[in-house]
N, C-alpha and C positions, 0 to 999 in steps of 0.2 A: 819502626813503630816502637813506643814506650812500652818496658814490661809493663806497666801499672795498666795498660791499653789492651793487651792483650787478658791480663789478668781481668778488668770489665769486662771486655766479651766474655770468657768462661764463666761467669758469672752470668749475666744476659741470656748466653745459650740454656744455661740449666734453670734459668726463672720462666724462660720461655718455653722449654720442656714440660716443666711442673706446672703451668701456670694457663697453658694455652694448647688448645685441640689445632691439628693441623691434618690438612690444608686450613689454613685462615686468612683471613683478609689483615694486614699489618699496619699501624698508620706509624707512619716514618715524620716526625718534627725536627728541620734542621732551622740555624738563624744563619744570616750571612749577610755580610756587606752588602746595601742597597746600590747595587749598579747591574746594569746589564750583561757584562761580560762573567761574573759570578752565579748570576742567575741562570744561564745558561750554562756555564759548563755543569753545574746541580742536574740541571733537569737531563742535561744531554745523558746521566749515569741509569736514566730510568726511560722503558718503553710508555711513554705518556698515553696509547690510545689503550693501555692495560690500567691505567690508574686515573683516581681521583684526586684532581691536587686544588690547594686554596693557598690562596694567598696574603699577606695582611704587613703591611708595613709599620716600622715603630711611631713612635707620637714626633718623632725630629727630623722622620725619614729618611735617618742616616743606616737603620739595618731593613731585613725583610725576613718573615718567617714561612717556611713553605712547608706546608704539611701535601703528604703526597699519601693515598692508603691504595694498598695493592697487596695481590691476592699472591700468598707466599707457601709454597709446599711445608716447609719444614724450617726450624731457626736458621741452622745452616744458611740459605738463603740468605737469611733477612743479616746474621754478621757478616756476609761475604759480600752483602751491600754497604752494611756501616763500614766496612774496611774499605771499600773502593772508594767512597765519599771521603773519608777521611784525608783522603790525600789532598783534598782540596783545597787550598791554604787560609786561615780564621772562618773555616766551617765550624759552625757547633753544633752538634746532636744532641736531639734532645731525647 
């Protein structure tokens, strides 16, 4: 992982600290290449009967953006997810 990557989350953790009462509900926006095998490995990183997710494709329907909100203890959590997704390959987080 990029310092500069790591460096965002510590940052993230401590906005999400200051910023957000926890336990909370989190809404996670990722974009990604509109195809199926992407879409799944995404979703496969989240227990889906635990969240609420939407869907919405671009206007050329060459990407898709999947908001997924799920009910998170503490930051912790919610970067040790942005970190697991990351590995994804042209994930973007939003």
């Amino acid at each position: 992982m990029r310092k500069s990557s790591l460096k965002d989350f510590e940052k993230l953790r401590k906005d999400l600290e200051k910023y957000q009462e926890w336990p909370s509900d989190y809404i996670f926006k990722f974009i990604i290449d509109n195809n199926h095998n992407k879409r799944e490995e995404l979703l496969s990183k989240f227990d889906l009967t635990l969240c609420r997710l939407s869907t919405k494709e671009s206007s050329n329907k060459k990407y898709i953006s999947i908001t997924l909100i799920k009910h998170m203890m503490n930051p912790k959590q919610v970067i040790d997810k942005y970190i697991e997704v990351s590995k994804i390959d042209g994930i973007i987080s939003l």
